[in-house]
LUMVO-619532 format. One line per field, with one value per residue (C-alpha): residue number from 1; residue in three letters; x, y, z. Coordinates in nm, 4 decimals, always signed. Example, Ala and Ser with C-alpha at 12.3 -4.5 7.8 and 13.67 -1.06 7.14 Angstrom:
2
i <- [1 | 2] .
aa <- [ala | ser] .
x <- [+1.2300 | +1.3670] .
y <- [-0.4500 | -0.1060] .
z <- [+0.7800 | +0.7140] .
// end
This chain:
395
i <- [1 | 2 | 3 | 4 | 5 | 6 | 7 | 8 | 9 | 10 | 11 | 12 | 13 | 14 | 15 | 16 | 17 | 18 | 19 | 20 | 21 | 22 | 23 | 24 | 25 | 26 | 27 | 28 | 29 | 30 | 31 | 32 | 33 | 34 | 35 | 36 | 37 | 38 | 39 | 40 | 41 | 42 | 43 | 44 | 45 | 46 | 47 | 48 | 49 | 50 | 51 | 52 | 53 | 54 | 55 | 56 | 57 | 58 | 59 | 60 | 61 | 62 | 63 | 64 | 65 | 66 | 67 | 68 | 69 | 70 | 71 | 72 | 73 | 74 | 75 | 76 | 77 | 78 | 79 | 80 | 81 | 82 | 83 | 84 | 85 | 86 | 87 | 88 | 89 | 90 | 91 | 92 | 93 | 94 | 95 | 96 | 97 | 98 | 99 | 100 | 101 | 102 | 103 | 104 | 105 | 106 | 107 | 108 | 109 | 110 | 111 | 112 | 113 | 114 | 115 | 116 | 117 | 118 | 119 | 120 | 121 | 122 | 123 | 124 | 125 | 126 | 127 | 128 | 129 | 130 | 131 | 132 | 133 | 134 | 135 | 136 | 137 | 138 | 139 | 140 | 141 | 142 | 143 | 144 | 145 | 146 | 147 | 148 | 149 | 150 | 151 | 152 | 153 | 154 | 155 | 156 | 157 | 158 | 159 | 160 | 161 | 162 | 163 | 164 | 165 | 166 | 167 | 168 | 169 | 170 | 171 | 172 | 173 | 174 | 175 | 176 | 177 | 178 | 179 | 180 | 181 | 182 | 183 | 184 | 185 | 186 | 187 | 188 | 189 | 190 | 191 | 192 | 193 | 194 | 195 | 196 | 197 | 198 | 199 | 200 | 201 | 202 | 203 | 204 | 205 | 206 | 207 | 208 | 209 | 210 | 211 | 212 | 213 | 214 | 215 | 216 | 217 | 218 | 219 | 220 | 221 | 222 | 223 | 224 | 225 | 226 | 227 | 228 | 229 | 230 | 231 | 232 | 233 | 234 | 235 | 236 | 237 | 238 | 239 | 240 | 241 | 242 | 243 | 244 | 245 | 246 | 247 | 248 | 249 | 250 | 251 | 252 | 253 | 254 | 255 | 256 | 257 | 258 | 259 | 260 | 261 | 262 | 263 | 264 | 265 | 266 | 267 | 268 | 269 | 270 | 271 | 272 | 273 | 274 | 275 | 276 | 277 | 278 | 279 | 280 | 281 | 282 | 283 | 284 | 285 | 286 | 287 | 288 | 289 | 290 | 291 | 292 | 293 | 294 | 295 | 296 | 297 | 298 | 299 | 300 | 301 | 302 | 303 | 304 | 305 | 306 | 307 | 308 | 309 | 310 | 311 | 312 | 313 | 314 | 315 | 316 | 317 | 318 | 319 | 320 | 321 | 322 | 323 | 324 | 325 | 326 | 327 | 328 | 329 | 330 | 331 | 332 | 333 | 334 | 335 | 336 | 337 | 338 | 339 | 340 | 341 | 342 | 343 | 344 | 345 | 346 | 347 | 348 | 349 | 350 | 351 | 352 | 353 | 354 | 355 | 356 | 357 | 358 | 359 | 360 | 361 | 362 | 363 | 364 | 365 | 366 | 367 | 368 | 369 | 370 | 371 | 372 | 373 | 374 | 375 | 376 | 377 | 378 | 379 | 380 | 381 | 382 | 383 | 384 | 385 | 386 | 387 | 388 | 389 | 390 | 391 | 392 | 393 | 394 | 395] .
aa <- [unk | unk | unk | unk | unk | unk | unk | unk | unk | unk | unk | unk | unk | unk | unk | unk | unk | unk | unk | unk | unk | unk | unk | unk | unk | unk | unk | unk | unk | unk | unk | unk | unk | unk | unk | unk | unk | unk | unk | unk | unk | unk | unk | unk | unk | unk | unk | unk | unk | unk | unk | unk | unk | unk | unk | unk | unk | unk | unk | unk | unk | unk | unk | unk | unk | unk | unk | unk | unk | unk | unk | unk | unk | unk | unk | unk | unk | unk | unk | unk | unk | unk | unk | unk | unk | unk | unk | unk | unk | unk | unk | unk | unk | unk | unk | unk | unk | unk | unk | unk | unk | unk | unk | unk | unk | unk | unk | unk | unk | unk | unk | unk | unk | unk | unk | unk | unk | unk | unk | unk | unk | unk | unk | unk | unk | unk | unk | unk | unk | unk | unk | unk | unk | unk | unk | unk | unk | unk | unk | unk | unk | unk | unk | unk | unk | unk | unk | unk | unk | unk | unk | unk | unk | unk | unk | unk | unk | unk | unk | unk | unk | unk | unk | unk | unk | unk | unk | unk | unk | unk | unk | unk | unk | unk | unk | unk | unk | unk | unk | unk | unk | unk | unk | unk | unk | unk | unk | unk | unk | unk | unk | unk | unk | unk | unk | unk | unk | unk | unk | unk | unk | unk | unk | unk | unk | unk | unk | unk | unk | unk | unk | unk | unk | unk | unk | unk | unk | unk | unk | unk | unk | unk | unk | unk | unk | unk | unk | unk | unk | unk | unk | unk | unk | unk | unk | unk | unk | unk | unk | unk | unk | unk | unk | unk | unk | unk | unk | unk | unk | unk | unk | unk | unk | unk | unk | unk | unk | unk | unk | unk | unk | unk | unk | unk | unk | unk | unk | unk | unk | unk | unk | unk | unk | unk | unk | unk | unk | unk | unk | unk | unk | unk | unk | unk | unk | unk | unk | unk | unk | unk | unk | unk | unk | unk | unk | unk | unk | unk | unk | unk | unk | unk | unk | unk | unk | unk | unk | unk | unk | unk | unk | unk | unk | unk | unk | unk | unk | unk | unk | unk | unk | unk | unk | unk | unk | unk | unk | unk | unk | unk | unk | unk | unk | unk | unk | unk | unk | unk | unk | unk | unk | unk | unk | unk | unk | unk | unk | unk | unk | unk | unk | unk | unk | unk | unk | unk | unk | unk | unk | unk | unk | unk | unk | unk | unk | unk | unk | unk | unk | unk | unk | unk | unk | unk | unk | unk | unk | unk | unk | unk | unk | unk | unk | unk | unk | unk | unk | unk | unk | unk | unk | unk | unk | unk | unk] .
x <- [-0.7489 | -0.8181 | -1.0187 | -0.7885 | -0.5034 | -0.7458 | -0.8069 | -0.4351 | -0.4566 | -0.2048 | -0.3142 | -0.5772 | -0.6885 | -1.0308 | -1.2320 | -1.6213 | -1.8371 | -2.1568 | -2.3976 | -2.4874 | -2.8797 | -2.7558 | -2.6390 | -2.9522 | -3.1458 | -2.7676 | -2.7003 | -3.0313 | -3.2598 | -3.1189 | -2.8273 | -3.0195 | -2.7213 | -2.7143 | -2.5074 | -2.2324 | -2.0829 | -1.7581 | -1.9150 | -1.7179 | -2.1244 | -2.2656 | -2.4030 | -2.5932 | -2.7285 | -2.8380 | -3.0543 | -3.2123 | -3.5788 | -3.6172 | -3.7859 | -3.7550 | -3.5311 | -3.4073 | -3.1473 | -2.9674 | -2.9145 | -2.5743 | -2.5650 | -2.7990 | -2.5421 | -2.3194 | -2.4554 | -2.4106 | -2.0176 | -1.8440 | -1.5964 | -1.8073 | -2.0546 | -1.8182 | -1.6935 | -2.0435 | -2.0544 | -1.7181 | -1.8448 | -2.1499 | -1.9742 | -1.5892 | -1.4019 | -1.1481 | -1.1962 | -0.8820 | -1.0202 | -0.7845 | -0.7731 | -0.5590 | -0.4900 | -0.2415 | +0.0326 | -0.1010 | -0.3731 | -0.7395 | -0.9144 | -1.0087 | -1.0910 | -1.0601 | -1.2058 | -1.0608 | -1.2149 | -1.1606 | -1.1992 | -0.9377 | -1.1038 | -1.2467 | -1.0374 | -0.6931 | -0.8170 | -0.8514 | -1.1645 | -1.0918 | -1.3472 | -1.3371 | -1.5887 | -1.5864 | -1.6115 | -1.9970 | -2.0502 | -2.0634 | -1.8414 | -1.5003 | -1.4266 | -1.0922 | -0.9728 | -0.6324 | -0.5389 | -0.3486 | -0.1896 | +0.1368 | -0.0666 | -0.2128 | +0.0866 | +0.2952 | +0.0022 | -0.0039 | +0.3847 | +0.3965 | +0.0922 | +0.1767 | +0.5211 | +0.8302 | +1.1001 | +1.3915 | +1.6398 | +1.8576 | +1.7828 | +1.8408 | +1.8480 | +1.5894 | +1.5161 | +1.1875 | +1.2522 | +1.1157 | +0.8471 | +0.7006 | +0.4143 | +0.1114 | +0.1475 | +0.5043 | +0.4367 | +0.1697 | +0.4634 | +0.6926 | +0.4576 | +0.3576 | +0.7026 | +0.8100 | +0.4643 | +0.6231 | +0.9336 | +0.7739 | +0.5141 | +0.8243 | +1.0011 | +0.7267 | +0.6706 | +1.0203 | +1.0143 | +0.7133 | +0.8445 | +1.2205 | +1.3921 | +1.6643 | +1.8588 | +1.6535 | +1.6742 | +1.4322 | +1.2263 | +0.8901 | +0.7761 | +0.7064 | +0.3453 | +0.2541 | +0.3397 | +0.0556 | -0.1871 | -0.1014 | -0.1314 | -0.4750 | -0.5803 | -0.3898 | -0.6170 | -0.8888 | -0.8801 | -0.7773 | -0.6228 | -0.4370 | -0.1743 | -0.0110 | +0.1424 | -0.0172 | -0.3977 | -0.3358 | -0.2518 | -0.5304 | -0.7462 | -0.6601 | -0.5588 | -0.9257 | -1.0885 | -0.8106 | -1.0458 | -1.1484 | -0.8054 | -0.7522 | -0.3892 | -0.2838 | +0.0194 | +0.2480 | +0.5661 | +0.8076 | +0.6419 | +0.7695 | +1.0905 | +1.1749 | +1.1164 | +1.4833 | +1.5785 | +1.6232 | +1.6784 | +1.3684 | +1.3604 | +1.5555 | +1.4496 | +1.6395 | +1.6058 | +1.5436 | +1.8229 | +1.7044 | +1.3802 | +1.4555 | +1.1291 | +1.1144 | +1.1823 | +1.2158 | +1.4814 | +1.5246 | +1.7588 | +1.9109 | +1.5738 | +1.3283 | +1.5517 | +1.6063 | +1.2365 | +1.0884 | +1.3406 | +1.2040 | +0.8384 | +0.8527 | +1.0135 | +0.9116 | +0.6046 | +0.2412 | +0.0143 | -0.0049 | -0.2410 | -0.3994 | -0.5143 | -0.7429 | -0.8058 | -1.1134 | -1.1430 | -1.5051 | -1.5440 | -1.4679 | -1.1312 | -0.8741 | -0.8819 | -0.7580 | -0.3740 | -0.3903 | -0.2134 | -0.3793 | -0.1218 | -0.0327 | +0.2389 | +0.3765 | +0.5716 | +0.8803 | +1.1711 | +1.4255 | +1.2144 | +0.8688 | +0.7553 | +0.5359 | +0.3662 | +0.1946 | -0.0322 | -0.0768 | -0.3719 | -0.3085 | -0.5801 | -0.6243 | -0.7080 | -0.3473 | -0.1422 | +0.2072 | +0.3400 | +0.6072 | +0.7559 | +1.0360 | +1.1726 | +1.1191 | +1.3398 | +1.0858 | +1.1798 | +1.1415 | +0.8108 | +0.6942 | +0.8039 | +0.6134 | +0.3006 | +0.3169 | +0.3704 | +0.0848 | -0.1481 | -0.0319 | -0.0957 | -0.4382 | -0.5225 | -0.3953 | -0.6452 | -0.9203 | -0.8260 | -0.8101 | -1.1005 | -1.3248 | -1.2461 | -1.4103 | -1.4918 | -1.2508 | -1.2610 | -1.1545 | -0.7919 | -0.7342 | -0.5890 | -0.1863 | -0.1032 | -0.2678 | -0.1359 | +0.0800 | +0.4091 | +0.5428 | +0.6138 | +0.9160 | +0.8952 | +1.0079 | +1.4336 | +1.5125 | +1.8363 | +1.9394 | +1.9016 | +2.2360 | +2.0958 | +1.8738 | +1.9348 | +1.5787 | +1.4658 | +1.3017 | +1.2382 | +1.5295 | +1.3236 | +1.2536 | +1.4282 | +1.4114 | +1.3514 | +0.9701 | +1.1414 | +1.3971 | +1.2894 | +1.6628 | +1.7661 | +1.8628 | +1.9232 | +2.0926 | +1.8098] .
y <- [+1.1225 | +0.8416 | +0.6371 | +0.6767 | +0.5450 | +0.2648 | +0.1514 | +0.0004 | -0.3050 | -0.6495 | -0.9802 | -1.1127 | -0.7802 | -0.6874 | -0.3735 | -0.3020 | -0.0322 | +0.1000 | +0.3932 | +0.5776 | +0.5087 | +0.1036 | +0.1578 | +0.1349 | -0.0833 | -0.3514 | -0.3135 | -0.2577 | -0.4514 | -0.7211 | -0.8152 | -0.7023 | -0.5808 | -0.3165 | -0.0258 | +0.1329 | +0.4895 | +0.3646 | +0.2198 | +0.4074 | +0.4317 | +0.5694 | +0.9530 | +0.7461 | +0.4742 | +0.6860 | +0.8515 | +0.5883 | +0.4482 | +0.0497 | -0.0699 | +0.3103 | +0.1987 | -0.0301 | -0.2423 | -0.1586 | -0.5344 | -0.4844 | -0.4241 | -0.6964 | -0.9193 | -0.8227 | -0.9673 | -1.3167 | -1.2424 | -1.4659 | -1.2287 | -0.9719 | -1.0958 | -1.2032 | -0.7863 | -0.7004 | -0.7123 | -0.5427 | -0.2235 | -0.2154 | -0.2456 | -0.3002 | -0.3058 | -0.0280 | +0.2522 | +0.4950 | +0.8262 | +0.9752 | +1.2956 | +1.4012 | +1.7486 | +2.0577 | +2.1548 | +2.0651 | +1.8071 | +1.8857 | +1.7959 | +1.4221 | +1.1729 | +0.7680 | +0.5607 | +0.2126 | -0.0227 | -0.3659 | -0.6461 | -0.7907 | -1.0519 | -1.1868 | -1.1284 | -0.9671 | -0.7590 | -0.4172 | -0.2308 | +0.1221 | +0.3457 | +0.6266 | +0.8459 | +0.8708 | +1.1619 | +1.0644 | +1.0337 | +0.6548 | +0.4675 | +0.2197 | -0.0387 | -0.2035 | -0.5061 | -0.5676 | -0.8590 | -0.7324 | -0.4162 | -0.4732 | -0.4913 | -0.1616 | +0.0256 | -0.1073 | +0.0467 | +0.3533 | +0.4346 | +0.3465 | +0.5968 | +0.8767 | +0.8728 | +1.0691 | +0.8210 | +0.9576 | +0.6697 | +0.9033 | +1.1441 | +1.5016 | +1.7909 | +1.7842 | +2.1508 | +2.0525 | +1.9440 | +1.5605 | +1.6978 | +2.0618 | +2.2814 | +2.2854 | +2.6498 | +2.6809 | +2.4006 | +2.6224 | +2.8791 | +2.7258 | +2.5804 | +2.9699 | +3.0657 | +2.7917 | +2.9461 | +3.2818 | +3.2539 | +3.0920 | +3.3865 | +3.6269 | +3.4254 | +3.4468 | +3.8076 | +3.8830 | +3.6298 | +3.8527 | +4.2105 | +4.0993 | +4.1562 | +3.9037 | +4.1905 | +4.2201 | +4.0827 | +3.7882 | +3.9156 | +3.9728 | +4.2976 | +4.2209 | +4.3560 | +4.1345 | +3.8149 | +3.7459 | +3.8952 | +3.7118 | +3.3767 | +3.4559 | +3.5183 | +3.1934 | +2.9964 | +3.1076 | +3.0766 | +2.7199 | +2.7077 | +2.4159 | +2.5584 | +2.6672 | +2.4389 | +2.5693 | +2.6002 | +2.2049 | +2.0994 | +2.2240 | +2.1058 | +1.7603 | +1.6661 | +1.5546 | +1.7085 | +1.9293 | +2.2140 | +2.0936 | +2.1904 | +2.5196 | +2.6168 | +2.8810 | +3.0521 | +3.1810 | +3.4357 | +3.1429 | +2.9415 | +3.3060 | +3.2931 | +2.8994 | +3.0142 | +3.2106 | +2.9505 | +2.6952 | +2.9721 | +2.9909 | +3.3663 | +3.6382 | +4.0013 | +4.2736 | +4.6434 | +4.7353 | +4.9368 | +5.1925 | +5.2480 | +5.1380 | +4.8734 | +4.6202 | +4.3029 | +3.9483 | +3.7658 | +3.3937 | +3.1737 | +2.8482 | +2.6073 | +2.8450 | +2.8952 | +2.5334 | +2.4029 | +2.7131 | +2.5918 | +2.2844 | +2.2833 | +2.5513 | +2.3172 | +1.9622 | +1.9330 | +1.8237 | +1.6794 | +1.6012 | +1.3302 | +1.2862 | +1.0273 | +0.9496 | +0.6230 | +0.4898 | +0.1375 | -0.0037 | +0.0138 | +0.3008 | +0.3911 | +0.2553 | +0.4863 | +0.7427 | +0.5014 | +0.5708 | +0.8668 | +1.1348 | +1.1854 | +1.4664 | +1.3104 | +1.6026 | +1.4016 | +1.5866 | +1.5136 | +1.5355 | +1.3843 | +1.2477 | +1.5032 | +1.2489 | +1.4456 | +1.2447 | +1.4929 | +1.3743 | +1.5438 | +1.5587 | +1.5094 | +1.8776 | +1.9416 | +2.0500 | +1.8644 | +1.8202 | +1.7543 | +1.4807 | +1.5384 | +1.3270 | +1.3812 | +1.0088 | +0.8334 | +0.6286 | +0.2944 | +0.4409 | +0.6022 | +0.2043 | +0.0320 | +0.3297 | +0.2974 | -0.0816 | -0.0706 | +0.1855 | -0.0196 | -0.3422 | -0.1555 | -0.0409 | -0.4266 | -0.5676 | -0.3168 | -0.4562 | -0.7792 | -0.6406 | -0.7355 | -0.4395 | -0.3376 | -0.4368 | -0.2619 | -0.2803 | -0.5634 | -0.5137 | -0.5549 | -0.9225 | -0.9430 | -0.8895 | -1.2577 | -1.3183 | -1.0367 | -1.1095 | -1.0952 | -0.8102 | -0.8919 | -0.7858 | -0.4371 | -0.5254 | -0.4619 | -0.1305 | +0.0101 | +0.4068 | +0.5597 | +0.5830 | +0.9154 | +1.1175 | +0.9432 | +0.8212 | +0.5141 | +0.2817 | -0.1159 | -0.3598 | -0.5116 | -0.2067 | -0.1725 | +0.2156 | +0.4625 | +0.6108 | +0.9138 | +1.0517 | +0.7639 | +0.6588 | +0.3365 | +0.1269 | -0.2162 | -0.3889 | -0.6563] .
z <- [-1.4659 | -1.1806 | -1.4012 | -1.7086 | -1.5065 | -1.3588 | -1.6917 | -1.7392 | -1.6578 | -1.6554 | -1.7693 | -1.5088 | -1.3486 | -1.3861 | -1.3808 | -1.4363 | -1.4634 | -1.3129 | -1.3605 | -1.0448 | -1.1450 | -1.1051 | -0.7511 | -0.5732 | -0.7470 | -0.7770 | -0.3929 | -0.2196 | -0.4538 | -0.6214 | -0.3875 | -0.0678 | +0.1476 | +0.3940 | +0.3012 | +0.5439 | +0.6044 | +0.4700 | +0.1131 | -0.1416 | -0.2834 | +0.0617 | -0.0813 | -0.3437 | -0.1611 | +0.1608 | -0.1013 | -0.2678 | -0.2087 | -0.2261 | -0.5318 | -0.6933 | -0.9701 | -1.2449 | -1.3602 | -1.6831 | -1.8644 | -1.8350 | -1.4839 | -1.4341 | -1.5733 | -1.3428 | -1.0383 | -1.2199 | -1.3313 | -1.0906 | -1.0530 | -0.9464 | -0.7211 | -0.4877 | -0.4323 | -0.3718 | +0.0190 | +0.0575 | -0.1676 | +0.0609 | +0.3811 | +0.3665 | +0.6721 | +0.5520 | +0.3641 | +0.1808 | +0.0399 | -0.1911 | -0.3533 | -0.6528 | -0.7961 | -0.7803 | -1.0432 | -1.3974 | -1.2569 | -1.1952 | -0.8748 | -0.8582 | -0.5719 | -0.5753 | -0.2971 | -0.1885 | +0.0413 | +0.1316 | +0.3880 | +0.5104 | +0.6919 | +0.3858 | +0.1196 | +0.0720 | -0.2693 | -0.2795 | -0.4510 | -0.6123 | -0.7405 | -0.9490 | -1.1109 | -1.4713 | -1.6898 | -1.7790 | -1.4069 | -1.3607 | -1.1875 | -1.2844 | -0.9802 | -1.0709 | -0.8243 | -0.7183 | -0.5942 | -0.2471 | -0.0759 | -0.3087 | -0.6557 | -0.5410 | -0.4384 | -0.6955 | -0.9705 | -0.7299 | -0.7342 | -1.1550 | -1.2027 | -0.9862 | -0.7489 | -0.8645 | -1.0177 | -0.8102 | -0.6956 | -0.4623 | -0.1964 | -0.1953 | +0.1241 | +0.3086 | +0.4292 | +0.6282 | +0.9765 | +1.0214 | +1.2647 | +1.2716 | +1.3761 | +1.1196 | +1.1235 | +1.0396 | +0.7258 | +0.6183 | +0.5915 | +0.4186 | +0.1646 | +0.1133 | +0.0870 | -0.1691 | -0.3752 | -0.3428 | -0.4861 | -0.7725 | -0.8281 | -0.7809 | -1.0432 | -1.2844 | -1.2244 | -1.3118 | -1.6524 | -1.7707 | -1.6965 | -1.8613 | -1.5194 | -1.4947 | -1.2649 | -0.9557 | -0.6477 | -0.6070 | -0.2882 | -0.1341 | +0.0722 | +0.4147 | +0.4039 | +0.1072 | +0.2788 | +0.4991 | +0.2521 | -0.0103 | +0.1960 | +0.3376 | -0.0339 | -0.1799 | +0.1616 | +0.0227 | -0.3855 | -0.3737 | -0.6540 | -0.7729 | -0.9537 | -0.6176 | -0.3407 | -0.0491 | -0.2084 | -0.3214 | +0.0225 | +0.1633 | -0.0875 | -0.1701 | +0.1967 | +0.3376 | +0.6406 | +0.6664 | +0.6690 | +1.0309 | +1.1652 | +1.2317 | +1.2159 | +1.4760 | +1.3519 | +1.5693 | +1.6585 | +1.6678 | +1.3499 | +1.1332 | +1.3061 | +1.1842 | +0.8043 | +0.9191 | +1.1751 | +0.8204 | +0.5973 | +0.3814 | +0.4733 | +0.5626 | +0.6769 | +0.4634 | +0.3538 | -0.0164 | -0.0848 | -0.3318 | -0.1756 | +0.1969 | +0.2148 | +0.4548 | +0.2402 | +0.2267 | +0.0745 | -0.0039 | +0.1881 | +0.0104 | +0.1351 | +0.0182 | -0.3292 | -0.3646 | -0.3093 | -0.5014 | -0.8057 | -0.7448 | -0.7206 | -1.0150 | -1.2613 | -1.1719 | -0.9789 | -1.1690 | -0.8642 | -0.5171 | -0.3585 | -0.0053 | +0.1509 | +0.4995 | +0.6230 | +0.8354 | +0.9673 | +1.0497 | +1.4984 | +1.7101 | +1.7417 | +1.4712 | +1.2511 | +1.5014 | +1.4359 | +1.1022 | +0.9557 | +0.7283 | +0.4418 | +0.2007 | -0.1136 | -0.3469 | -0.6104 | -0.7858 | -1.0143 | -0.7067 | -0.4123 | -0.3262 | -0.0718 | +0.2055 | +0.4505 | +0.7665 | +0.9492 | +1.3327 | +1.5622 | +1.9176 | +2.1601 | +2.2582 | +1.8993 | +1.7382 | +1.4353 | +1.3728 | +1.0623 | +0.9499 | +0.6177 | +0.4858 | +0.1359 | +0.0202 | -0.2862 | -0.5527 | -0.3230 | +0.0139 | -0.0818 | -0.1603 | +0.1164 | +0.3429 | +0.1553 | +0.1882 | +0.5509 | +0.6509 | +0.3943 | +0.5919 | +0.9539 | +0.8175 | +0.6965 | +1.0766 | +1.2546 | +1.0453 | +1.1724 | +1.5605 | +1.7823 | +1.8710 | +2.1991 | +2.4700 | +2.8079 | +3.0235 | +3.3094 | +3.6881 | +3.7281 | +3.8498 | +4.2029 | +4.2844 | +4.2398 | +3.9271 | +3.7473 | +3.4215 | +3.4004 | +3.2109 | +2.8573 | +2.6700 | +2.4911 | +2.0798 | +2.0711 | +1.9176 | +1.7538 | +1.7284 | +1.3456 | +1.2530 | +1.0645 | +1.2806 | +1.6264 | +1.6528 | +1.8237 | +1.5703 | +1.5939 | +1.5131 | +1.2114 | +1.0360 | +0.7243 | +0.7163 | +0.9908 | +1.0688 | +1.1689 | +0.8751 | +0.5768 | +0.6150 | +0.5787 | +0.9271 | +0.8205 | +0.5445 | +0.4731] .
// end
């Protein structure tokens, strides 16, 4: 699906394409450059043996395209590196990398993997080109905001929750379509809830919510959510949930509140994919300021998702329910934060504090105003808030 969608290109864009038996003999051989950890390429070349292979002619060719040569070092060793996966709703699992070097160039490289296993690299020219080709190819087209029933910042358990209970109503709702009951009460048993999660955890399947975000949102599997008393009593707390009592047969139920109708409704009807994304920056250390992101596009809202690990080995998540232009702007300002720590020095160790007199003056901390919608504190030249996605100034 990636390399379809890579294949769309404007007047002056370019994309080629490799075999996987090219990439060691292209990189290693004829160009003779060292290979990287963060080379979208890095499980092939690891692998491969100096002098063990051949150039197809075409490839060969390649290497004198002067629009190609030049992107050679930065697919060996770029400087940042954006692993994206793609899948859930009516998409299959897929995975683009994008690297670049900001120092060198301000293009972008993505690669995708093709269905005859070789490889499409398509260049864009910048961080805007990309997102702008990102948000036309996959984002949700909404221009106005709806209700957001996620709190801005939660407990990785209690997300896990409420993506489980939007997946529930849906299954409910389907049950009900195939047995002809348009009567009942839409509602869960209490003892089938946690079952059915562990069991959706561990099928990850793509057709449900809470499978997809697991799946497509990288490394995730090394986070291990604890789940707790209080995260079961916030799926009440914003009325996803409500206890209740069958009344003909006195069960212990669960009923849907207006969130967990109105997101159920809305995943059930409108939602085809999510993406994630995880971004690593060559040096020690940068890539722990970059956010790992989960985006679940809809008709109504494009669900963004930053996950944020603490140092004792928890995440919170911050979900905002994004319109199509607030989605761009965020994506262009966390690709433009990833391109300035690739321009950072590497740290250095740290020196002996200088002596009383010579110490620096105290510089000025950047002027912030209030969000006039959640009450946040966010810089004076943001044009929408980090917090809630809504809009602070008028420029």
């Amino acid at each position: 699906m990636i390399a379809d969608k890579l294949l769309s290109l404007q007047e002056g864009e370019f994309v080629f394409a490799l075999t996987r038996d090219d990439l060691g003999p292209l990189f290693a051989d004829r160009a003779g450059v060292a290979h990287s950890a963060l080379s979208p390429f890095v499980e092939v070349l690891r692998d491969y043996a100096p002098g063990s292979g051949g150039l197809t002619p075409q490839t060969a060719e390649l290497l004198a395209d002067p629009e190609f040569a030049p992107l050679v070092d930065t697919l060996a060793a770029p400087q940042l590196l954006i692993r994206q996966r793609l899948g859930g709703g009516s998409a299959s699992f897929d995975e683009m990398r994008v690297c670049a070097s900001p120092t060198t160039a301000e293009r972008l490289l993505a690669v995708a993997v093709t269905d005859d296993g070789g490889y499409l690299v398509r260049v864009f020219e910048g961080p805007g080109a990309f997102v702008a080709w990102w948000m036309e190819s996959l984002a949700g087209r909404n221009e106005e905001t709806i209700a957001n029933y996620v709190p801005p910042r939660l407990d990785l358990g209690a997300f896990l929750l409420i993506l489980h209970t939007v997946d529930m109503f849906r299954r409910v709702s389907y049950q009900r379509a195939l047995n002809f009951d348009y009567e009942s009460t839409v509602s869960v048993p209490v003892a089938d809830f946690a079952p059915l999660m562990s069991r959706a955890l561990q099928s990850r399947d793509l057709r449900w919510l809470l499978p997809t975000f697991v799946a497509v949102t990288p490394n995730l599997a090394d986070v291990v959510p604890e789940i707790r008393p209080e995260h079961s009593q916030a799926l009440a707390d914003l009325a996803f949930l409500r206890n209740a009592k069958d009344a003909q047969t006195g069960e212990d139920i669960l009923l849907f509140g207006e969130a967990g109708q109105s997101m159920g409704v809305e995943f059930m009807r409108s939602w085809f994919l999510a993406a994630g994304f995880e971004f690593s920056v060559a040096g020690q250390g940068a890539q722990k300021e970059l956010p790992r992101l989960f985006i679940a596009p809809t008709a109504l809202a494009n669900h963004f998702v930053r996950l944020e690990m603490s140092p004792e080995g928890g995440c919170t998540v911050n979900h905002q329910a994004y319109t199509y232009p607030q989605l761009e702007v965020k994506l262009q300002e966390i690709l433009e934060r990833a391109y300035a720590l690739c321009a950072r020095p590497a740290p250095q160790p740290e020196a002996a504090p200088p002596p009383p007199e010579a110490t620096a003056p105290p510089t000025t901390a950047p002027a912030q105003v209030l969000c006039p919608h959640c009450g946040e504190m966010v810089d004076a030249n943001m044009r929408f808030c980090v917090h809630c996605g809504g809009r602070v100034s008028a420029a």
